[in-house]
N, C-alpha and C positions, 0 to 999 in steps of 0.2 A: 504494500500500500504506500501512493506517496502523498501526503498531506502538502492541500490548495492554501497559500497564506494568502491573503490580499491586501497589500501595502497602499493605505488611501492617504499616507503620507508621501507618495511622489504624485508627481506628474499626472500619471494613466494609471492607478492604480495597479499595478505591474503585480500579477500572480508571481507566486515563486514555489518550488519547489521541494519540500522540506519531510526530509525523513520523519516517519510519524514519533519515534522517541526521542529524537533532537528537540521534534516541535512541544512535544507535550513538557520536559527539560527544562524549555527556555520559558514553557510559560510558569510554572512553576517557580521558577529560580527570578521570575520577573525582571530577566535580562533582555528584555523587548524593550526598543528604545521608546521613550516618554511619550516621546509630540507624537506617537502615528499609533492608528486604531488597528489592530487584527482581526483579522477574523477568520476562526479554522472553519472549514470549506468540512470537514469528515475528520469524524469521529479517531483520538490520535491514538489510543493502542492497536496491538494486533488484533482480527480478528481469527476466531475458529468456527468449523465446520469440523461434523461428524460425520461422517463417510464409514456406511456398513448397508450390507448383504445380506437377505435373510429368505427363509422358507419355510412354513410350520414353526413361528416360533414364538409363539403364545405364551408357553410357558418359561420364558427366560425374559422378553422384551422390554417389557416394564423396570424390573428391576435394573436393565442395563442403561435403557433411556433415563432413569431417575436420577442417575450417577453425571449424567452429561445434560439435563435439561437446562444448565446456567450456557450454555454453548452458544451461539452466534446463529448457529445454523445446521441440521440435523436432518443426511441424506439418505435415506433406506431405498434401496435398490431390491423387490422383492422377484421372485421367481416362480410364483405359482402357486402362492401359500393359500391351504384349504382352510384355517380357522381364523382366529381373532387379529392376525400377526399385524395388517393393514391397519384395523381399526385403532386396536394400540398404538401403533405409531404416528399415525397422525394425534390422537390425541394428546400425545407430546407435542404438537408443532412439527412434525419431521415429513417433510418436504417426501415422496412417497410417489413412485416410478416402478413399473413392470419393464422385467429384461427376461427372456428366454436366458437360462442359463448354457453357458457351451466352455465352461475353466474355471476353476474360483481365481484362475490371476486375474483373467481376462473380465470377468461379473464385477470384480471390484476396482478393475480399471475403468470399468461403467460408470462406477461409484463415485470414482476420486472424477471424472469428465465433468461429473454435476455440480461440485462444491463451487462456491464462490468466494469463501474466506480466505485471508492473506496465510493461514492454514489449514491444515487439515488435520486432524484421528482417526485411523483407522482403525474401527474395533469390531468385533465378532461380538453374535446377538447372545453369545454368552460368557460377556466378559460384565467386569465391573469398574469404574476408579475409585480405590477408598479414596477419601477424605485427602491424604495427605498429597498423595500423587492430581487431584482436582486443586488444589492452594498451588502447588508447584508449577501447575501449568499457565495456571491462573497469574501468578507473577511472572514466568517467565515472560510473559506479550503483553502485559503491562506496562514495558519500558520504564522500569523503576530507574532511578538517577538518569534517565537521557540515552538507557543503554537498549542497543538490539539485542535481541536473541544471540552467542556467540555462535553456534553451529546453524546450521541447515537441517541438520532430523537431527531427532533423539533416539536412544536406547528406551525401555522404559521396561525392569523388572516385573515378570510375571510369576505368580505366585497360583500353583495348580489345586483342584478339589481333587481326590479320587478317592469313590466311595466311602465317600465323608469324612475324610481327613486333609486335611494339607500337608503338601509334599514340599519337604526343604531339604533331600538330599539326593542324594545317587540320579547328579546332573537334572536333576528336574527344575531346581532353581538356584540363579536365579532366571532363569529361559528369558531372557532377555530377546526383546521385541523389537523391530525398527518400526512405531507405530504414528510419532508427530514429524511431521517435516513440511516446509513451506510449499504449498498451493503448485505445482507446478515442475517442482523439484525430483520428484519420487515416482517411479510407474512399476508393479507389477510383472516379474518373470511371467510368462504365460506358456501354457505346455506346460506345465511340469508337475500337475497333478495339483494333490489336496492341500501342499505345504507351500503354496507359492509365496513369495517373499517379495518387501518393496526395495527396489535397483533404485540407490543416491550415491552418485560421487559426490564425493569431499566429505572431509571430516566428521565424526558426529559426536554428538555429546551424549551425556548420560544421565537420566533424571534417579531420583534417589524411591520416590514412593512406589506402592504397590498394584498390579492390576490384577484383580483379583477376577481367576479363569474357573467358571463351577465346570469344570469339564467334564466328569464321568459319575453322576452321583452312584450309577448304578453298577453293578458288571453286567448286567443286561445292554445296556446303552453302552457300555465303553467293547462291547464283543460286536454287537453290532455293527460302531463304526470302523472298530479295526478289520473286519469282514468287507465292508465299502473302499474303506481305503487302500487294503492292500490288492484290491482288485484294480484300483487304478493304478496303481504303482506297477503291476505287475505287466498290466500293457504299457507303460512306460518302458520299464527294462526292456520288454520281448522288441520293442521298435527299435531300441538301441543296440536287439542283439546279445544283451546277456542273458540269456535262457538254460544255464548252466548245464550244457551239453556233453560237457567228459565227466567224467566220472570223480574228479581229482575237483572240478569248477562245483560239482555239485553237493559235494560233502563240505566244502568250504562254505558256500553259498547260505545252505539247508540247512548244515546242520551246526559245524564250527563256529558260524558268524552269531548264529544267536546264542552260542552256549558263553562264546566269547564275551560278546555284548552285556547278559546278565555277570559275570564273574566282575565284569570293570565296572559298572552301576550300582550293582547291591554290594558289591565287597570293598574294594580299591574307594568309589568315589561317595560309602559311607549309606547306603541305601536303606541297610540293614536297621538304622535309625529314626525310621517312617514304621515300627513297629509291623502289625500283620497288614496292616491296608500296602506298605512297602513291597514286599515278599511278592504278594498277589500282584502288584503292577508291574514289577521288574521279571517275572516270571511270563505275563503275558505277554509283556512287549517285545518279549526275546521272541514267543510263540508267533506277534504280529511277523516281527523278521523272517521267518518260517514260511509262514502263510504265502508271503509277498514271491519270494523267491520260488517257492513250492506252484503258485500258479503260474508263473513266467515261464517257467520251466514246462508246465503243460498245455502252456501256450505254443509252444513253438512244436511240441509235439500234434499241434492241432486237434487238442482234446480241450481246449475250455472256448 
């Protein structure tokens, strides 16, 4: 955003050009010369926009919208949802668009096309912001003392549910997100399945509070979507060709990689400290590994 001064101290009232936390700075610090009138043209912090994706999601949406309703501007890109998910969300104010879905990069590349705030958040219909991490963003584009945003995107620490406990070890956090970054900045890997990721060059910074992710309350729901996901993943691999075809590719693949994968999570990176809700997720997600690899592999045999 660049903040309109209008200086009725010269001549032609000559617009100028004035970075929005310079300008709000200078009026603050009332180092605006005396004899001339200003007048700001728009509003001088940053603004945000909420940029998110949803389907069927009645049961999470509220709670997620509650967390952002102080927001600018809030874009839900829906895909066909059969219940409440629409109606919810406009009742927050949130701006509310039908997309056929065809990638989650590419559905919330939709997403971020719609914003119009000098940012953006990208967040999932079941995520939350506690308190602290809502303050922190909230000063950041504030332009406290005169100053901009230093980075272009932020990190911002994600803190997971599974089956009703939160997870604080064996690499689950801090799962750290690239979820804020300026309007224009940031677009979406596309192809690459359910984990698509937002592409910022240049530096980024790191915010300190939590986003809180209710991800799996059940093992019903967290079996299910690992059954979904690893069927995409698995036409993933088979298009790039690893469909662990020898025999040496496949024992690696199948069966080494997740045995692997659990030993360095639950043991090495401290797992074992998420009590029995730990155990069951590090145990499954080696099983997800399995899964993934186990249909790729019978994919290319032309059996799935």
């Amino acid at each position: 955003m660049i903040v309109l001064v209008q200086d009725h101290g010269s001549v032609d009232g000559a617009l100028h050009a004035i970075a929005p936390c310079k300008a709000r700075h200078l009026a603050a610090q009332r180092r605006l010369p005396h004899h001339r009138w200003w007048f700001i043209l728009r509003w001088m912090r940053q603004t945000l926009s909420v940029a998110m994706i949803a389907m069927n999601e009645e049961a999470n949406l509220a709670r997620t919208l509650e967390s952002v309703r102080w927001a600018d501007e809030i874009v839900v890109v829906d895909s066909g949802s059969k219940d409440r998910t629409i109606e919810i969300a406009q009742s927050f104010g949130a701006k509310t668009s039908y997309h056929a879905i065809s990638g989650h990069g590419e559905q919330k590349n939709v997403a971020l096309d719609l914003c119009t705030s000098d940012w953006i958040f990208l967040l999932d219909a079941d995520e939350v912001l506690t308190q602290e991490l809502q303050e922190e963003i909230r000063q950041l584009l504030s332009c406290g003392d005169g100053r901009e945003p230093q980075f272009g995107a932020y990190w911002i620490p994600r803190l997971n549910l599974y089956f009703g406990r939160w997870i604080r070890h064996g690499g689950f956090y801090p799962d750290r997100k690239l979820r804020l970054f300026r309007r224009g900045a940031a677009r979406l890997s596309e192809g690459v399945g359910p984990h698509s990721t937002p592409q910022f060059a240049g530096p980024k910074g790191r915010l300190k509070g939590d986003m809180l992710h209710y991800a799996y309350p059940t093992l019903g729901v967290y079996l299910e979507h690992m059954d979904r996901y690893s069927s995409e993943i698995a036409r993933l691999l088979a298009a790039k060709g690893r469909t662990s075809r020898s025999p040496a590719a496949f024992l690696w693949d199948a069966v080494a990689n997740p045995v692997a994968t659990f030993v360095y999570n639950y043991i090495f990176r401290l797992g074992f400290l998420d009590g029995r809700e730990g155990l069951i997720l590090h145990i499954n997600h080696s099983v997800y590994i399995h899964w993934k690899f186990i249909k790729a592999w019978r994919i290319g045999l032309g059996k799935e």
